[in-house]
C-alpha positions as CSV (number, residue, x, y, z in Angstrom):
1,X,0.0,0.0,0.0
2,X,1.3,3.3,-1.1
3,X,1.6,6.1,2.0
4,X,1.9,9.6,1.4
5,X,3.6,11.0,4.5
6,X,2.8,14.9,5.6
7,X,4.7,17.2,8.5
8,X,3.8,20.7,8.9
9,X,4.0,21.0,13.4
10,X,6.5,23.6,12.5
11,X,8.5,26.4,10.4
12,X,9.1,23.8,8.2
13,X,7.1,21.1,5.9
14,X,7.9,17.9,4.5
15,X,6.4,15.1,2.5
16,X,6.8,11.8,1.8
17,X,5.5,8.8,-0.5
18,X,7.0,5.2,0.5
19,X,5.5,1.6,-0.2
20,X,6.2,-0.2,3.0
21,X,10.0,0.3,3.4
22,X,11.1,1.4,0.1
23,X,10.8,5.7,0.1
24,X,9.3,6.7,-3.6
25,X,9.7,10.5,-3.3
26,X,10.8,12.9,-1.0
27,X,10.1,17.0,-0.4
28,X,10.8,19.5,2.3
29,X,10.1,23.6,2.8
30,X,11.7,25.9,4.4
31,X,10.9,29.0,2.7
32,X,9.9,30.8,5.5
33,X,5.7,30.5,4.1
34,X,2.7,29.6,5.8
35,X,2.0,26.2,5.4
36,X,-1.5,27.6,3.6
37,X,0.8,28.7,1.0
38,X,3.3,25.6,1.2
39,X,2.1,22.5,2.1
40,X,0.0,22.0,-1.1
41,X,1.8,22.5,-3.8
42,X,4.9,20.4,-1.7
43,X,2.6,17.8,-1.5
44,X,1.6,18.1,-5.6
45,X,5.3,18.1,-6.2
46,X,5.9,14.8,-4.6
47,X,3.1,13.0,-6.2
48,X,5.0,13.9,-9.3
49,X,8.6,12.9,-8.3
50,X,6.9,9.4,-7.2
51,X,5.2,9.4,-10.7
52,X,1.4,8.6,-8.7
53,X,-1.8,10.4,-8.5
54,X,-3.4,11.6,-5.3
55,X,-6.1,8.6,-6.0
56,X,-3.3,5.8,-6.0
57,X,-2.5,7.0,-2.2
58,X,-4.0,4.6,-0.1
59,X,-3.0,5.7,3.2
60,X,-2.2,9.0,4.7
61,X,0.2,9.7,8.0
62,X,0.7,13.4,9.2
63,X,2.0,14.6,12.6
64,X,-0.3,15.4,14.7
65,X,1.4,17.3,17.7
66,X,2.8,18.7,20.1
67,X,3.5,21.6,17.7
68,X,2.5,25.1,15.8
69,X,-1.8,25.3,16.7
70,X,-2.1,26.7,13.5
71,X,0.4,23.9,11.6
72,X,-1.7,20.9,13.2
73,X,-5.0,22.6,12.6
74,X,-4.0,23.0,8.6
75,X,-2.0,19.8,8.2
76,X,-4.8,17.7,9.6
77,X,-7.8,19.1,7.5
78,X,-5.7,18.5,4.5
79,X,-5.0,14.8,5.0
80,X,-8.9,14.9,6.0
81,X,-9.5,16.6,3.0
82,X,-7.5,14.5,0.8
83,X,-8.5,11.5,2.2
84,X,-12.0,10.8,1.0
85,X,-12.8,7.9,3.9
86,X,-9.1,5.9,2.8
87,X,-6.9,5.2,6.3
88,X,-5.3,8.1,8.3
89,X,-2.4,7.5,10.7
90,X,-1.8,10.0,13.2
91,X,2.2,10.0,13.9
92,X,3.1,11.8,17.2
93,X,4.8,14.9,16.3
94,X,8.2,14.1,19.1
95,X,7.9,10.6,17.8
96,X,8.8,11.2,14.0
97,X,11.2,13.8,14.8
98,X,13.2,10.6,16.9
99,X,12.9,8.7,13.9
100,X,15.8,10.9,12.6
101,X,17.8,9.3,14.7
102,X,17.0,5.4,14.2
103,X,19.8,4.3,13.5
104,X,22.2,6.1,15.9
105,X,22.1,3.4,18.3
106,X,21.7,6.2,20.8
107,X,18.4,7.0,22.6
108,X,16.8,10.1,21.0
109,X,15.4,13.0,23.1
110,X,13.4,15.5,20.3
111,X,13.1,18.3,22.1
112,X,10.9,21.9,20.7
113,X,10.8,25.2,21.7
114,X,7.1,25.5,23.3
115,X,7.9,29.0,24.1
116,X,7.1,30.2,27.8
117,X,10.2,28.7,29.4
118,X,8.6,25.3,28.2
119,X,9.6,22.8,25.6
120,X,8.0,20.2,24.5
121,X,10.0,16.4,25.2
122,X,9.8,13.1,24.3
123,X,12.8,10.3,24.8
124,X,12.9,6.9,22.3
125,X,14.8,4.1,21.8
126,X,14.4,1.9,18.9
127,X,13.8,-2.0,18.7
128,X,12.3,-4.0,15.6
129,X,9.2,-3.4,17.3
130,X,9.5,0.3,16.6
131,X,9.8,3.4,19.4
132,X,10.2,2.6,22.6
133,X,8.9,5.6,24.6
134,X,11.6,6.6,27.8
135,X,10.1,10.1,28.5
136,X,6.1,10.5,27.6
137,X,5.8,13.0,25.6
138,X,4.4,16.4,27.1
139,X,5.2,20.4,27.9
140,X,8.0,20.3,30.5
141,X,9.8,22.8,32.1
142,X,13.3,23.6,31.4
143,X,14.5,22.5,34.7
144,X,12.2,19.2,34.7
145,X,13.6,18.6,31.0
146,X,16.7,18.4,32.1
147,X,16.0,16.4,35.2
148,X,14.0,13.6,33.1
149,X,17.0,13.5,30.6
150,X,19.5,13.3,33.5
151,X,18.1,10.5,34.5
152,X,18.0,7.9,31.5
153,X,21.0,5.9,30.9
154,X,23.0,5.2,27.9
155,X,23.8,7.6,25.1
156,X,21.6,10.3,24.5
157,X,21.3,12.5,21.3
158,X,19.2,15.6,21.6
159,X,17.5,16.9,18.5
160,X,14.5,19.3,17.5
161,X,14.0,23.2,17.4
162,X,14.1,23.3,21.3
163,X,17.7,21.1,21.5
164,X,19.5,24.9,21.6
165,X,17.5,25.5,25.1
166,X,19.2,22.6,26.9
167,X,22.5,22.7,25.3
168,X,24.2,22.9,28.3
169,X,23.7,19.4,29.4
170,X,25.9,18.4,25.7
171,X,29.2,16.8,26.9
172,X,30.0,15.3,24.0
173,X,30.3,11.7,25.2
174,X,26.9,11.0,27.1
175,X,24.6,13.2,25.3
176,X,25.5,14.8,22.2
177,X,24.1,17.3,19.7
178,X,21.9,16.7,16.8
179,X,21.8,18.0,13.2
180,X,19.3,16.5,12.2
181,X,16.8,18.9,13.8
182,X,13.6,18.9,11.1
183,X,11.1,16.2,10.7
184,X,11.5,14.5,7.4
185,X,9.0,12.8,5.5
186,X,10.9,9.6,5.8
187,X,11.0,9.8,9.3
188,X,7.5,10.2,9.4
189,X,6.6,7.0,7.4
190,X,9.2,5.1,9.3
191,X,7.3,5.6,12.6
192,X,4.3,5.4,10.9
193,X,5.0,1.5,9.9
194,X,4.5,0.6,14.0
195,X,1.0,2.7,14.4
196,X,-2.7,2.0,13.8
197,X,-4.8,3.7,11.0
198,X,-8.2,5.4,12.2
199,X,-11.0,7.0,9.9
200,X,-10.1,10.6,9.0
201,X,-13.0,12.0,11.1
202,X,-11.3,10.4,14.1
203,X,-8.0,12.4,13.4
204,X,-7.8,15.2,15.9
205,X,-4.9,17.3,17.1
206,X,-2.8,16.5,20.0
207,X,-1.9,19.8,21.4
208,X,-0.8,19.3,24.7
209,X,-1.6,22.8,26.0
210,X,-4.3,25.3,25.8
211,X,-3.4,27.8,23.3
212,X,-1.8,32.0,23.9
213,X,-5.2,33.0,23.4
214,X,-6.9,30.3,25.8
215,X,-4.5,31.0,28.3
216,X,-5.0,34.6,28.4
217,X,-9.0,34.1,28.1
218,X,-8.8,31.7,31.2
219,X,-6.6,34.0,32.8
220,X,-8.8,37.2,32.3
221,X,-11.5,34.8,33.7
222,X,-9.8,33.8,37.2
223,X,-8.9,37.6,38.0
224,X,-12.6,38.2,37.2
225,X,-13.6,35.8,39.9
């Protein structure tokens, strides 16, 4: 079964189209556009590198958080959109970023910038089952991020948007830095391989916080009391 693959939980985009392990086409944004503007005509452009038509797609995986409110919102109504009642696979945002890192042998801590002196962590390690979650995914403080990544043993490799924030913990030797620091399409369908399709009316966003202006309605509301 043919899988197109879609990210767009951040500044960036990417796309994929695989048939089980075998990756058919490959694209990635970072042009500094909204993903309105991006995300479609990356996803067109794919379809013709793998030489297929949306209709030969016959399953869909997109991130679906932590990440950008606006990104998650977008990116999910697409695959919805796109779909037509065909299999959707939800891919946690953290998840498919530590799919970078696979094949490091070391355990991968994606990290992002949630803004608010938060980020947003998650820890794997990999098996031929798939990820093997070491931190649950969720908003941490910087101080309890570091505390939670402190604590696992082994080799550690941070990566994500957020990595920069706890830097300072990078010794080289235990826990090292990343490069690889975007989502890729690949990664996406590679995490995707270990999950369970759902309708596309059942594909909500994960957003693991309420948003700016939730916080600051909710906020309004508790003085008012």
């Amino acid at each position: 079964m043919k899988l197109l693959s879609i990210d767009s939980a951040g500044t960036t985009a990417a796309v994929a189209v695989s048939e089980g392990q075998s990756l058919l086409a490959e694209g990635f944004a970072d042009a500094g556009l909204t993903h309105s503007q991006m995300l479609l005509p990356l996803v067109d452009e794919t379809l013709k590198k793998a030489g297929l038509s949306l209709g030969e797609i016959g399953c869909f995986a997109i991130t679906n958080g932590p990440g950008s409110f606006t990104g998650l919102r977008i990116g999910a109504s697409l695959v919805k959109g796109m779909a037509l009642g065909r299999p959707c696979i939800p891919v946690p945002t953290l998840m498919a970023l530590a799919f970078n890192e696979e094949r490091s042998g070391r355990v991968a801590i994606s990290i992002l910038d949630a803004r608010c002196k938060q980020v947003y962590m998650g820890a794997y390690s990999f098996s031929q089952e798939g990820a093997i979650s070491l931190i649950p995914d969720g908003a941490y403080s910087l101080e309890e991020a570091k505390e939670k990544i402190l604590s696992l043993s082994g080799e550690k490799i941070l990566l994500g948007d957020g990595a920069y924030l706890l830097a300072d913990l990078a010794d080289g030797k235990q826990i090292t830095m990343s490069d690889k620091n975007h989502i890729l399409g690949r990664s996406i369908a590679a995490a995707a391989r270990f999950l369970q399709p759902l309708s596309p009316e059942k594909l909500v966003p994960a957003y693991f916080r309420l948003s700016q202006a939730e916080r600051e309605y909710q906020m309004r509301k508790n003085k008012g009391e």
